[in-house]
Each structure stands twice: as structure tokens, then as C-alpha cells.
N, CA, C and O atoms as a CHARMM CRD file, in Angstrom:
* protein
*
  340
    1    1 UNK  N     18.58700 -35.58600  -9.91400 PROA 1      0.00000
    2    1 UNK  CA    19.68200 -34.97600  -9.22300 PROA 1      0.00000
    3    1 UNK  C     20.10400 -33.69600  -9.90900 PROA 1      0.00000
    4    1 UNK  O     20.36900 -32.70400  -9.22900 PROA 1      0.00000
    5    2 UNK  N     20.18300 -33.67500 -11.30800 PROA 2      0.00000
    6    2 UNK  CA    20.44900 -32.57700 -12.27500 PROA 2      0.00000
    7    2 UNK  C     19.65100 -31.10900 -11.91500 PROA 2      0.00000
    8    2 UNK  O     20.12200 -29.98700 -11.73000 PROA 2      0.00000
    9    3 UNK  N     18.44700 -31.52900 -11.89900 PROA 3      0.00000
   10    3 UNK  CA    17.15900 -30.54500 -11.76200 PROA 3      0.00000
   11    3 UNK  C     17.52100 -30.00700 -10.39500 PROA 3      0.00000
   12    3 UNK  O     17.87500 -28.82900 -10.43400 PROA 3      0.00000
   13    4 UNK  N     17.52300 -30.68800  -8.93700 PROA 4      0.00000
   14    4 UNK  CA    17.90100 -30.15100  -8.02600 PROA 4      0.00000
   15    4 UNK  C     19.24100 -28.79700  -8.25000 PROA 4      0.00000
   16    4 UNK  O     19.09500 -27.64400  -7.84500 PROA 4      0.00000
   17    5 UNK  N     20.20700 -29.20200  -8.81600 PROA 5      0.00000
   18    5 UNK  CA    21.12600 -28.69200  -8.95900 PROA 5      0.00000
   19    5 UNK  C     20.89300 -27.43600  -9.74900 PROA 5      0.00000
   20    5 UNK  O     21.53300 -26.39200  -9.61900 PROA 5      0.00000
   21    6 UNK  N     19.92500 -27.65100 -10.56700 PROA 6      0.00000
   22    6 UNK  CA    19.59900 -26.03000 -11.40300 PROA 6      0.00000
   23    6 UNK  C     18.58600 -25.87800 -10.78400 PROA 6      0.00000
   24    6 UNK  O     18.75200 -24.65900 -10.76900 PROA 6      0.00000
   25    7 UNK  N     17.44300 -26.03100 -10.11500 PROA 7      0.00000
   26    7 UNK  CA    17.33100 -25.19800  -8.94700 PROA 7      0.00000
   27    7 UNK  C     17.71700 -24.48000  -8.14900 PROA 7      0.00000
   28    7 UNK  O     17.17200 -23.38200  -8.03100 PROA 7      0.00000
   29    8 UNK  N     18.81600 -24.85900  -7.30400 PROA 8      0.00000
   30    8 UNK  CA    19.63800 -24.22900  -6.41400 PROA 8      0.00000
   31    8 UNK  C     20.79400 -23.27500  -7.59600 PROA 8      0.00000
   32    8 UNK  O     21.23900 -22.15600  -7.33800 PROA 8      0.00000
   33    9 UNK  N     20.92000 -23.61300  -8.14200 PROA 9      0.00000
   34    9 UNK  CA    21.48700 -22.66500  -9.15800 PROA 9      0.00000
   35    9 UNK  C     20.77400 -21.53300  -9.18900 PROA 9      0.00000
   36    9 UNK  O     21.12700 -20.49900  -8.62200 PROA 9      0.00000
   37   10 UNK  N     19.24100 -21.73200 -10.16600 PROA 10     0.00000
   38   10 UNK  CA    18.33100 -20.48100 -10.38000 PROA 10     0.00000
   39   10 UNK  C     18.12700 -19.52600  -9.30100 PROA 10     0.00000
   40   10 UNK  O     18.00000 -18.31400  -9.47900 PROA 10     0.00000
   41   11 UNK  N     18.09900 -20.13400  -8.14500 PROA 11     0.00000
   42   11 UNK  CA    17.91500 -19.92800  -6.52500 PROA 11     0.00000
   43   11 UNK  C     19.09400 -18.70300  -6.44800 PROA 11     0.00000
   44   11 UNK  O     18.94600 -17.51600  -6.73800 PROA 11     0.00000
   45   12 UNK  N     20.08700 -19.26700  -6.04800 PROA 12     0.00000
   46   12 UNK  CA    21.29300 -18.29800  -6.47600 PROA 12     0.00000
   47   12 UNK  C     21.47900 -17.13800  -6.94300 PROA 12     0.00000
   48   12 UNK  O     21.63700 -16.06800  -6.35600 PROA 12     0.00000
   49   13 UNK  N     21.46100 -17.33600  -7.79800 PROA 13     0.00000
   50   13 UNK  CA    21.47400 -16.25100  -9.29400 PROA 13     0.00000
   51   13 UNK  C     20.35500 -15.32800  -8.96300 PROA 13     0.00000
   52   13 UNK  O     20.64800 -14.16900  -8.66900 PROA 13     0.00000
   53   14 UNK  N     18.86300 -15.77200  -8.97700 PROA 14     0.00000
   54   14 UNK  CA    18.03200 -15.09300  -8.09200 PROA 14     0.00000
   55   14 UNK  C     17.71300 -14.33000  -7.19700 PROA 14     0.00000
   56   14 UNK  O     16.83800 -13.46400  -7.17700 PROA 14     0.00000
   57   15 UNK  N     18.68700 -14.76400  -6.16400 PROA 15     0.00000
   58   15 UNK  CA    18.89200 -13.82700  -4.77600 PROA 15     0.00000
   59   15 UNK  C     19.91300 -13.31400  -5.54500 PROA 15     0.00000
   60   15 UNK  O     19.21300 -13.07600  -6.53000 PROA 15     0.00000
   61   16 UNK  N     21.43200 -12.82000  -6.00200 PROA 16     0.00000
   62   16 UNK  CA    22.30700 -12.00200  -6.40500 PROA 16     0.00000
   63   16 UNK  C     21.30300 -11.00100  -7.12900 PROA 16     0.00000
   64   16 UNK  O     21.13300  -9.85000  -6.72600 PROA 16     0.00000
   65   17 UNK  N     20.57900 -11.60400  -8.35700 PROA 17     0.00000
   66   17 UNK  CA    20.28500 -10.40100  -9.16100 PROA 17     0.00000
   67   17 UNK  C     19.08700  -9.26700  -8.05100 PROA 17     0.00000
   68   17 UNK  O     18.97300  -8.04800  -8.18400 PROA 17     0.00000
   69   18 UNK  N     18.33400 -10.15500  -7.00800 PROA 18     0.00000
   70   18 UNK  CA    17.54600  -9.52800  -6.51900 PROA 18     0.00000
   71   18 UNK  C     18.44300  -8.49700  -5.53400 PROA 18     0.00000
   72   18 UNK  O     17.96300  -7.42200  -5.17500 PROA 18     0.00000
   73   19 UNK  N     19.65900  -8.88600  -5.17200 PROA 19     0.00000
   74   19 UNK  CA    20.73100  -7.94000  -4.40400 PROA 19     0.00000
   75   19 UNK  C     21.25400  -6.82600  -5.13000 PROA 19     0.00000
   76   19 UNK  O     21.92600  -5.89000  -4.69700 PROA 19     0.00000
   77   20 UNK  N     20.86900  -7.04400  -6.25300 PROA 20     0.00000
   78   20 UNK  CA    21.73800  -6.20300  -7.67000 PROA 20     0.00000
   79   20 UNK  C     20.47700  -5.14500  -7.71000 PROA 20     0.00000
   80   20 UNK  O     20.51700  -3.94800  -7.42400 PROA 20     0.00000
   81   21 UNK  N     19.73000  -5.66000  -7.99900 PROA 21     0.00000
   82   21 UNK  CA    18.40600  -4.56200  -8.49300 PROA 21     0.00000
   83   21 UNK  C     18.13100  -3.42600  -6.73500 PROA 21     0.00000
   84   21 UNK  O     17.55500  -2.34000  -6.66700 PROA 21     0.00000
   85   22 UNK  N     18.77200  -4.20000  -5.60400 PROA 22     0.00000
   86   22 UNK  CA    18.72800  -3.45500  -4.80900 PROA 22     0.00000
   87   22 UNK  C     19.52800  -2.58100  -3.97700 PROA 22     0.00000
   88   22 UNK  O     19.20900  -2.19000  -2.85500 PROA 22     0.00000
   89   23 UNK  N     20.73200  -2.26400  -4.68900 PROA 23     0.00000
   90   23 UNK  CA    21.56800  -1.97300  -4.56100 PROA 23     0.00000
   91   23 UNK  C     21.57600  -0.01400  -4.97100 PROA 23     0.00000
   92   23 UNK  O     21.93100   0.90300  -4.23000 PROA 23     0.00000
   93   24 UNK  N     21.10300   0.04500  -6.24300 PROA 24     0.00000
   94   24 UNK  CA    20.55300   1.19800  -6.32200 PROA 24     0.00000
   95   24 UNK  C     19.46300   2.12400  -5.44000 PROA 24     0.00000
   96   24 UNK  O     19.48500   3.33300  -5.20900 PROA 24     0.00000
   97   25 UNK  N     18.63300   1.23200  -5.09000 PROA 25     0.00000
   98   25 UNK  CA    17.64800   1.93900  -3.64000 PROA 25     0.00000
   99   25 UNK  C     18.71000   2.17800  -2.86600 PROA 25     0.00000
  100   25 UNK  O     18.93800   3.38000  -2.72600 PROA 25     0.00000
  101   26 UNK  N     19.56100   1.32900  -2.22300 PROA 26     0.00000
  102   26 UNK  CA    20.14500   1.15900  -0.91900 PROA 26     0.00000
  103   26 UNK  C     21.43900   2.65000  -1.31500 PROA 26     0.00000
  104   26 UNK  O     21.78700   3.35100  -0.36400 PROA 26     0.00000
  105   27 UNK  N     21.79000   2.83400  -2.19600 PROA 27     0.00000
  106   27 UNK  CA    22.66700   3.99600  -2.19800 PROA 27     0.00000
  107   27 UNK  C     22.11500   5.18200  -2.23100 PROA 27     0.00000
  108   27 UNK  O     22.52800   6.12900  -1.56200 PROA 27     0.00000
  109   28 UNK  N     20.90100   5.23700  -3.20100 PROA 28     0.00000
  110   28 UNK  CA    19.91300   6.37200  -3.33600 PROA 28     0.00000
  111   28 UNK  C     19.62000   6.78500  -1.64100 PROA 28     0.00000
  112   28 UNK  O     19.75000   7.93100  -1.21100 PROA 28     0.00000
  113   29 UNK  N     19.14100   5.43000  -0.68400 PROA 29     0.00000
  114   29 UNK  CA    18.51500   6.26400   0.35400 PROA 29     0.00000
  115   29 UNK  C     20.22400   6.45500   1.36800 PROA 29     0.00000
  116   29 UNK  O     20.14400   6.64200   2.58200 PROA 29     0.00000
  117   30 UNK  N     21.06800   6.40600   0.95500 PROA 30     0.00000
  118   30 UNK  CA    22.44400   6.38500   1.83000 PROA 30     0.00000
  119   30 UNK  C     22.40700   7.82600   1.27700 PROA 30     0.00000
  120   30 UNK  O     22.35800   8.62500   2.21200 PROA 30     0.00000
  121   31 UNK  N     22.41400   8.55600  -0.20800 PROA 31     0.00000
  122   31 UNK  CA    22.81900   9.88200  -0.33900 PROA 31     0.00000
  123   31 UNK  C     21.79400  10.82600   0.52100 PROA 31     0.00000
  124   31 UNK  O     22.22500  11.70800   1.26400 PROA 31     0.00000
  125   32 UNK  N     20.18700  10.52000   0.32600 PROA 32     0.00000
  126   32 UNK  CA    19.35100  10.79400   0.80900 PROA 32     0.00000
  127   32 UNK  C     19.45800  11.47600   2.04700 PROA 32     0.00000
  128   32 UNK  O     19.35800  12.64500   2.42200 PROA 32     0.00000
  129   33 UNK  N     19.72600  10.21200   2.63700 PROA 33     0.00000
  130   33 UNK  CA    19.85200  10.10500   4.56900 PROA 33     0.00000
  131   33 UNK  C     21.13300  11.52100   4.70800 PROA 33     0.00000
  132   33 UNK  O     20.84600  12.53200   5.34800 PROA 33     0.00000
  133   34 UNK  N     22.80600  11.32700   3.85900 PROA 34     0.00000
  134   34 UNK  CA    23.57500  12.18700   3.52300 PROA 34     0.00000
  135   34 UNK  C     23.14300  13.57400   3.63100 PROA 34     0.00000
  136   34 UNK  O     23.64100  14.33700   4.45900 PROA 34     0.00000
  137   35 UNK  N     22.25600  13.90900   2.84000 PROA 35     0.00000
  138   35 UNK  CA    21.42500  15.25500   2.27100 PROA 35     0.00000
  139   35 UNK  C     20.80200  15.87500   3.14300 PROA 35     0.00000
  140   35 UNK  O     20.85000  17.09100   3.32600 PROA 35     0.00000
  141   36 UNK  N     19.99900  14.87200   3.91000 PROA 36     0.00000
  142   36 UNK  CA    20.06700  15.69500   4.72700 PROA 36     0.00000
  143   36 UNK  C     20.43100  15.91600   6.36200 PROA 36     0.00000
  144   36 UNK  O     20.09500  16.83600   7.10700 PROA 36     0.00000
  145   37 UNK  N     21.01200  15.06100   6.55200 PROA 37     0.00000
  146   37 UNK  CA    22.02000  15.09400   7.36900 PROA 37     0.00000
  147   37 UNK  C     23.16400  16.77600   7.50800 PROA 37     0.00000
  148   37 UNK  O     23.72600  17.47200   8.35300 PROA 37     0.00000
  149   38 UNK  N     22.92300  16.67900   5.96400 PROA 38     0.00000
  150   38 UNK  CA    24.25600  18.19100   5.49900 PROA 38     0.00000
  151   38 UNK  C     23.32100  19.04400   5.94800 PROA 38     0.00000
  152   38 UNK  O     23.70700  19.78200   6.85400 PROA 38     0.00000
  153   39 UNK  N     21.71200  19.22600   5.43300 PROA 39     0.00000
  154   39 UNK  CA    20.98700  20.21000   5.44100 PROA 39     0.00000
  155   39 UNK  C     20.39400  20.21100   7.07000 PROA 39     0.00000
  156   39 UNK  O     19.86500  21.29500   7.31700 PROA 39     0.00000
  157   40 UNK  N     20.37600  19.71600   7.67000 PROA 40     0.00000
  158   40 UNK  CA    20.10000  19.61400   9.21200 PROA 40     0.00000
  159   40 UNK  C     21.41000  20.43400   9.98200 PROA 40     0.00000
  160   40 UNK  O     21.20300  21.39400  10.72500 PROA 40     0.00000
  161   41 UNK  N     22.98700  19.82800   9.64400 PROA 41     0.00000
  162   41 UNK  CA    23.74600  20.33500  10.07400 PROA 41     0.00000
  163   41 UNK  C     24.13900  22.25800   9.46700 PROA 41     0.00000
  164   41 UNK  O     24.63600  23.15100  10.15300 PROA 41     0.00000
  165   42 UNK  N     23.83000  22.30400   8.47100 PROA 42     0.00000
  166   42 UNK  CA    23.52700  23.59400   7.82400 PROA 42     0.00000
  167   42 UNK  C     22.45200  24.52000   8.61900 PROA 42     0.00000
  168   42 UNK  O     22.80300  25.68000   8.83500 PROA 42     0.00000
  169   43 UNK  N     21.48500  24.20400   8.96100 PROA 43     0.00000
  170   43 UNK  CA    20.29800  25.35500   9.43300 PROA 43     0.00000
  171   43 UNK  C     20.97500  25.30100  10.94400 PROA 43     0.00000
  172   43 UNK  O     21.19700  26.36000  11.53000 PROA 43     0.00000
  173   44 UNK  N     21.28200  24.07300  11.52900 PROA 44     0.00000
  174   44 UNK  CA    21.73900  24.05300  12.93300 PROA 44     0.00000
  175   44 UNK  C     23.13800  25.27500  13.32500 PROA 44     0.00000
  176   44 UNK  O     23.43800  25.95300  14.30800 PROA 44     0.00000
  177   45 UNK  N     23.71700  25.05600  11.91900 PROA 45     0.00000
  178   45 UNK  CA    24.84200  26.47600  11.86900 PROA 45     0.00000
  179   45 UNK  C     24.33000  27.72300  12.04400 PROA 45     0.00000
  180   45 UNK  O     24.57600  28.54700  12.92500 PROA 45     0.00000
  181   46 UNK  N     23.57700  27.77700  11.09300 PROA 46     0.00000
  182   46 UNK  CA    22.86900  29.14500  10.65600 PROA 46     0.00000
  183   46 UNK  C     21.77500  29.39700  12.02200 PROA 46     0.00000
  184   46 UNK  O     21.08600  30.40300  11.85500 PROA 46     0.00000
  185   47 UNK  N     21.54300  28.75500  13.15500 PROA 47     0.00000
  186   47 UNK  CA    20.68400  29.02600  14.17400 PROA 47     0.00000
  187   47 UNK  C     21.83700  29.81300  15.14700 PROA 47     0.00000
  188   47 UNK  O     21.81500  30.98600  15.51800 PROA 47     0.00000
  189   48 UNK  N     22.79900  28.82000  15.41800 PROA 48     0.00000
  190   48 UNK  CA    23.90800  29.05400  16.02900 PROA 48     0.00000
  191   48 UNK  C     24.38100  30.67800  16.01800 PROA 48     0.00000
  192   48 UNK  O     24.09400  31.63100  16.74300 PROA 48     0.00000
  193   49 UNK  N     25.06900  30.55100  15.07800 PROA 49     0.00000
  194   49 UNK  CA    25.22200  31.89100  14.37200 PROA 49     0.00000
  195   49 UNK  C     24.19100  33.48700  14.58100 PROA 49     0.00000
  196   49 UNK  O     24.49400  34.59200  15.03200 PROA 49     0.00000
  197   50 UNK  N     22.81600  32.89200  13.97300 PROA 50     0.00000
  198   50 UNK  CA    22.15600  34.05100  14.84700 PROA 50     0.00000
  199   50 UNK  C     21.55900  34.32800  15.97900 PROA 50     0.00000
  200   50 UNK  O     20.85500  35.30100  16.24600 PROA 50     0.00000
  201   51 UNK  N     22.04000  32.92900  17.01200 PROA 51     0.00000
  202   51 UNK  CA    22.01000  33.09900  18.15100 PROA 51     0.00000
  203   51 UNK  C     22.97200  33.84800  19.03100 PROA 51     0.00000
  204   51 UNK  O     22.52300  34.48200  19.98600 PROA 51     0.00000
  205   52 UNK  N     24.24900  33.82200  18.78500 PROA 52     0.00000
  206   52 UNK  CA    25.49200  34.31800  19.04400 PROA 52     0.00000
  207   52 UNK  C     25.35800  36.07700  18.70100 PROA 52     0.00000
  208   52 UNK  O     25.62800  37.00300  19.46600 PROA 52     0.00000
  209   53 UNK  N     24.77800  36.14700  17.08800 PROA 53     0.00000
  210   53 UNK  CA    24.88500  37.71900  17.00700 PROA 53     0.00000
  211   53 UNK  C     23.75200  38.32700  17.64000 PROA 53     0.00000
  212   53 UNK  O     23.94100  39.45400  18.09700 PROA 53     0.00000
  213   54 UNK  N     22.52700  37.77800  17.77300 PROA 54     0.00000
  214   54 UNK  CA    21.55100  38.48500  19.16600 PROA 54     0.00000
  215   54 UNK  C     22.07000  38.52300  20.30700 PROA 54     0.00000
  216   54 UNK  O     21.76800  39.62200  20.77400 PROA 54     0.00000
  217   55 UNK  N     22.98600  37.67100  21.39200 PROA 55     0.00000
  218   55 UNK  CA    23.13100  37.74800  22.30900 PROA 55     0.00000
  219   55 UNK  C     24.83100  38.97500  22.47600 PROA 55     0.00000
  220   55 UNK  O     25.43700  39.08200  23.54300 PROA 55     0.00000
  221   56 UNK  N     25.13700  39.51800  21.52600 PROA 56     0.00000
  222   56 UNK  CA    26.44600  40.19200  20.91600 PROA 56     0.00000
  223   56 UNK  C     25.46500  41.20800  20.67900 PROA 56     0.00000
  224   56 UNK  O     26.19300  42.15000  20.99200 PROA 56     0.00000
  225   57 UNK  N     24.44800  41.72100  20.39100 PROA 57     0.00000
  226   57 UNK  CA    23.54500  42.47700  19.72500 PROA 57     0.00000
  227   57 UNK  C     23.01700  43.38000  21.46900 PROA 57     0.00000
  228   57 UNK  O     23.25800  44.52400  21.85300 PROA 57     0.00000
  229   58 UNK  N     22.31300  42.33200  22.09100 PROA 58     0.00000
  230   58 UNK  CA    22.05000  42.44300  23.26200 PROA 58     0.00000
  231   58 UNK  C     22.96600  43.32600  24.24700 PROA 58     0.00000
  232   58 UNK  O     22.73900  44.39500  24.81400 PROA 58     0.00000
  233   59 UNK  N     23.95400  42.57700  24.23800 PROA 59     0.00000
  234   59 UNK  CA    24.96500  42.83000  25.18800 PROA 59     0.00000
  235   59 UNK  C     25.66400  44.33700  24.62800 PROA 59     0.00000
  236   59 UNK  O     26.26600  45.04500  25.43600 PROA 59     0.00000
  237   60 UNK  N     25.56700  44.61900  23.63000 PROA 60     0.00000
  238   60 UNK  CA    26.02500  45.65200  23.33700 PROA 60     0.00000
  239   60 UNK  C     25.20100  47.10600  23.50200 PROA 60     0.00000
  240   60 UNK  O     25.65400  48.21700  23.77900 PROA 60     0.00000
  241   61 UNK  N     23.70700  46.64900  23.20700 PROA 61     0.00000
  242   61 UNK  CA    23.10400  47.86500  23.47700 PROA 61     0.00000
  243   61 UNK  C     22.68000  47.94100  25.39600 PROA 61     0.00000
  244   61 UNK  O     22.47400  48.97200  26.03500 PROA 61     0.00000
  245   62 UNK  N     22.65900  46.62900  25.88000 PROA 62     0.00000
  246   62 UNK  CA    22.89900  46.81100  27.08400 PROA 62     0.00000
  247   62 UNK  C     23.89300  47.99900  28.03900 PROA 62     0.00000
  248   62 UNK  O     23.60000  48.74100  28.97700 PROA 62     0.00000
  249   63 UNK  N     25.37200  47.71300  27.16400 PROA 63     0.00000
  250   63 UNK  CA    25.88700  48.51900  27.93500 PROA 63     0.00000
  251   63 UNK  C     26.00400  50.33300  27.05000 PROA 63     0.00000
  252   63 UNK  O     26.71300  51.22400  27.51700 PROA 63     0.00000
  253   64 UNK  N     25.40100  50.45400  26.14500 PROA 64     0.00000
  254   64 UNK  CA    25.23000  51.44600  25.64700 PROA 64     0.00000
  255   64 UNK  C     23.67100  52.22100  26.67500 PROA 64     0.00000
  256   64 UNK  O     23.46600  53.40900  26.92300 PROA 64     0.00000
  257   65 UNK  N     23.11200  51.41200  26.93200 PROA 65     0.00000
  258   65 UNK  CA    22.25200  52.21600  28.16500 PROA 65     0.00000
  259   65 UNK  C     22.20800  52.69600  29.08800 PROA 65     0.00000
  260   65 UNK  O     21.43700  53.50500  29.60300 PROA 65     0.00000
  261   66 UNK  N     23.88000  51.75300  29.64100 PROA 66     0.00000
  262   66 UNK  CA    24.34300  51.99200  30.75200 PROA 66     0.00000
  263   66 UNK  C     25.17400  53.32000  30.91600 PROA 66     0.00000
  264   66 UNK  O     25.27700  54.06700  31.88900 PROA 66     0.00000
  265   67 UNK  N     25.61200  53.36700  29.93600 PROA 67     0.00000
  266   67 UNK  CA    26.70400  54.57800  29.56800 PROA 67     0.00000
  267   67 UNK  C     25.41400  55.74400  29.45100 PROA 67     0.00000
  268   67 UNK  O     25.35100  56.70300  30.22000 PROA 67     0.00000
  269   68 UNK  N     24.81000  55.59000  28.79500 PROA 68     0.00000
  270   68 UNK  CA    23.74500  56.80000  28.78000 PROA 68     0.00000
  271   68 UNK  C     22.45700  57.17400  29.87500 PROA 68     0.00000
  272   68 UNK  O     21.73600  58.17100  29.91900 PROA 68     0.00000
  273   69 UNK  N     22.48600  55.98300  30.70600 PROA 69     0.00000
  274   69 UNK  CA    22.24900  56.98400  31.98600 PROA 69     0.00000
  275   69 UNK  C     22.86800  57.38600  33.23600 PROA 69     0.00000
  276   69 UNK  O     22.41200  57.55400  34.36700 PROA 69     0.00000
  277   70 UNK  N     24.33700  57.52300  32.59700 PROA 70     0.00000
  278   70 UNK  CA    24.95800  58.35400  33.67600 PROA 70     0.00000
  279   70 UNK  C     24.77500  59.38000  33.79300 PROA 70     0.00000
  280   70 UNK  O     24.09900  60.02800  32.99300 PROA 70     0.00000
  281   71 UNK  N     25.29900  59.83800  34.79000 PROA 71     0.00000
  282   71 UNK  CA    24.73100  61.68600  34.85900 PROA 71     0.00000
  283   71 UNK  C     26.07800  62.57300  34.19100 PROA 71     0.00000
  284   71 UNK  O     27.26600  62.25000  34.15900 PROA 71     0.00000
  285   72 UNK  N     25.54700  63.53400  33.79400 PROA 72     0.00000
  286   72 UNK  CA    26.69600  64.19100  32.79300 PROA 72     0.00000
  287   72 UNK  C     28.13900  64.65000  33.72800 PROA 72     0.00000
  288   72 UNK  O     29.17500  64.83600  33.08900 PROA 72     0.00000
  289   73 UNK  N     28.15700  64.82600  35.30600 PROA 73     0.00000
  290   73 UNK  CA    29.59000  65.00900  35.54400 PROA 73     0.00000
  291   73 UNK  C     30.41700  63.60800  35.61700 PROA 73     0.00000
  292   73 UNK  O     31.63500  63.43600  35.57700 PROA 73     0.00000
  293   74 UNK  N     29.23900  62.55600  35.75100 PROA 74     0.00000
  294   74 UNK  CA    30.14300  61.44900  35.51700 PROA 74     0.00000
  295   74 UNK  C     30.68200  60.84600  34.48600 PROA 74     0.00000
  296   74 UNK  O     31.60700  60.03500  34.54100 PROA 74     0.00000
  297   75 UNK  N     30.13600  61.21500  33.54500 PROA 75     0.00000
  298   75 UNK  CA    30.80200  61.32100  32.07200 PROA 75     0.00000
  299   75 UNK  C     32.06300  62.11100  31.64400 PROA 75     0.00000
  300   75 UNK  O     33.08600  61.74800  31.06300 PROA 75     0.00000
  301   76 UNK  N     31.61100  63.44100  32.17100 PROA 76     0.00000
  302   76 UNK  CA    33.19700  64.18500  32.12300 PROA 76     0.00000
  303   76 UNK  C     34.38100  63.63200  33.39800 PROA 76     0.00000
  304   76 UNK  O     35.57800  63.82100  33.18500 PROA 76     0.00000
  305   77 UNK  N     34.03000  63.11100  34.39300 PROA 77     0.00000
  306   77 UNK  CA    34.36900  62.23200  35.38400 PROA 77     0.00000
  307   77 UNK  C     35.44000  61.39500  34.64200 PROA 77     0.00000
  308   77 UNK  O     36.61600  61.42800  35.00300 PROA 77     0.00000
  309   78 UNK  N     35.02800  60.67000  33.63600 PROA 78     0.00000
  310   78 UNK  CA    35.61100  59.48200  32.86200 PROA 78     0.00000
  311   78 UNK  C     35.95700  59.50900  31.55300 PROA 78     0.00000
  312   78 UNK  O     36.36500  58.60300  30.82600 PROA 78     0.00000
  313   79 UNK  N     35.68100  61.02300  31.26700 PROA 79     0.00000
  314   79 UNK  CA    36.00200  60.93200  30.24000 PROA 79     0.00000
  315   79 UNK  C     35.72200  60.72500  29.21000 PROA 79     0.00000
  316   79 UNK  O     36.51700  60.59400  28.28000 PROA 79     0.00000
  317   80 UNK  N     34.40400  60.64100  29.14300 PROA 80     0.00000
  318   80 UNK  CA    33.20000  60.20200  27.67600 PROA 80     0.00000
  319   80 UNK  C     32.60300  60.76400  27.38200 PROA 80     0.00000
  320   80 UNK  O     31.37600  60.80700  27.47000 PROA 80     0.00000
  321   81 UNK  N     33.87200  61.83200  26.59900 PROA 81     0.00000
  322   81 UNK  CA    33.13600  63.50700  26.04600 PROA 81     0.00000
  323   81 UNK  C     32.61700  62.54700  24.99500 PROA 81     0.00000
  324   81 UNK  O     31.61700  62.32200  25.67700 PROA 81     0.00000
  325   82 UNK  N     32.42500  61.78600  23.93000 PROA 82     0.00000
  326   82 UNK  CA    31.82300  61.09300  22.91800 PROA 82     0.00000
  327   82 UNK  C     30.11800  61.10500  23.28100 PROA 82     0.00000
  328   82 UNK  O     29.24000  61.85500  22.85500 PROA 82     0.00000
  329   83 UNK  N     30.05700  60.19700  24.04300 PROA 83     0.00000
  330   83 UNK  CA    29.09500  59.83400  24.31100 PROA 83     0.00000
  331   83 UNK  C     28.17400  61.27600  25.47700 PROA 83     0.00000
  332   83 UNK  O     27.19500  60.90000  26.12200 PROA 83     0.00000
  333   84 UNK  N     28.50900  62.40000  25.56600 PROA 84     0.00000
  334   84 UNK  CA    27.69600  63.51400  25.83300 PROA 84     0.00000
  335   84 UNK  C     26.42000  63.81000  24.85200 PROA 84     0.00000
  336   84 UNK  O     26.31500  63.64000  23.63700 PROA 84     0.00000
  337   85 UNK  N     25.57100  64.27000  25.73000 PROA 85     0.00000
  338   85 UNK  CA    24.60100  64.53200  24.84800 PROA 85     0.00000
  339   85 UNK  C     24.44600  66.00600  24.11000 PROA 85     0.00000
  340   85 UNK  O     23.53500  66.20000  23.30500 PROA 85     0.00000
């Protein structure tokens, strides 16, 4: 009856320490997963971002073309002695 009992004892103790020794993996791959999670959400910024200043980039020389092929009385028309050639 004794022996049973330190069996299930060793048993025990066994599975804890084997929970113990795995406890360090299990946080290692939690920072891991973390890391890059940050670094996924990081480049996804940085896409964002120079997606926004191309289409700001775009749009700007767009209407800078527009302005420059008007014909020159329509410029003095409006008023965009600047932009004369």
C-alpha cells in the first residue's frame, strides 16, 4: 500500500517538475510570438505611411500639371503670375 502511495507521489512531483522545466519554453515562445507580432505591426506602419506619402506625392504633382497646361491668359485670368513661365 506504501509503495503505491510513493508512486503516485513520484508521479506527481514528476508531472510538476516536467511543468516547471516547461515553463521557460512556453514564455520564451510567448515573447517570441510578441516580437514579432511588434515587428509585423511596425513594417505594416511603415507601408502605410509610404503609401499615404505616394498617393500625397501623386496628387500633388497631378495638379501641378494641371496648372501648367493652362494657357498663359488663363493664368493671368486667375491670377497665377507665380506659376508663369
Amino acid at each position: 500500500m506504501t509503495s503505491n502511495t510513493i508512486q503516485y507521489g513520484n508521479s506527481n512531483n514528476s508531472n510538476l517538475e516536467n511543468r516547471a522545466l516547461q515553463q521557460p519554453g512556453w514564455f520564451t515562445n510567448m515573447i517570441k510570438r510578441l516580437d514579432r507580432l511588434l515587428v509585423r505591426a511596425q513594417v505594416e506602419s511603415a507601408q502605410a505611411r509610404f503609401k499615404l506619402r505616394y498617393k500625397h506625392q501623386q496628387q500633388a504633382e497631378s495638379r501641378q500639371d494641371m496648372v501648367r497646361s493652362l494657357p498663359l491668359e488663363e493664368k493671368l485670368r486667375l491670377g497665377m503670375y507665380h506659376f508663369m513661365d
